[in-house]
C-alpha positions in Angstrom: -2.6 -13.5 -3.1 0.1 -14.3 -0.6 2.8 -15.2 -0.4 3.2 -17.4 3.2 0.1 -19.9 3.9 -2.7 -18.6 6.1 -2.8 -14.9 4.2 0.4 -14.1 5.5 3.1 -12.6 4.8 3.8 -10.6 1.5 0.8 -9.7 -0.5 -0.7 -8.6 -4.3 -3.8 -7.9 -5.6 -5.0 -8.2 -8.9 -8.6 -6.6 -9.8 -11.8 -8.0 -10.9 -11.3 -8.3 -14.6 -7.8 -8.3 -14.9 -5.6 -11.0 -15.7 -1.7 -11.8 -15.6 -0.5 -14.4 -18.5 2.7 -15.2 -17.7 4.3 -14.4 -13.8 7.2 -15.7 -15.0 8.3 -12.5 -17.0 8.9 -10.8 -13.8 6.2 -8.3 -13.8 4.1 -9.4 -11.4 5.5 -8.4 -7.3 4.3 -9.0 -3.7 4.1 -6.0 -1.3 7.8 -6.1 -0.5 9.0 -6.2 -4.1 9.8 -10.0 -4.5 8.8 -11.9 -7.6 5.4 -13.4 -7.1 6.4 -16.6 -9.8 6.0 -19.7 -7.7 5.8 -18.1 -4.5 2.1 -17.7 -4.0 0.7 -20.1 -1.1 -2.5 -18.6 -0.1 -5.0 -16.4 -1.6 -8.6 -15.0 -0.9 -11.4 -13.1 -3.0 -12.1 -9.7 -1.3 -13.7 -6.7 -2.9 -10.8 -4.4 -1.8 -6.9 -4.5 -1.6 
């Protein structure tokens, strides 16, 4: 997932068969440490991060 449109910009993964339930505890953070809650804007499937 990313976090600017078009792939860019900060970036998380999250595996095949995992899950995140909430992204607004705070967990969950891009590449560059920000808080991924209502800030993702692009994603794409891949088989690696």
């Amino acid at each position: 997932m990313f976090k600017d449109i078009n792939y860019g910009g900060p970036f998380m993964c999250l595996s095949r068969g995992d899950s995140w339930g909430d992204l607004n505890l705070g967990i969950e953070r891009f590449s560059d440490g920000s808080f991924a809650n209502d800030q993702i804007s692009s994603h794409r499937w891949s088989d690696f991060c």
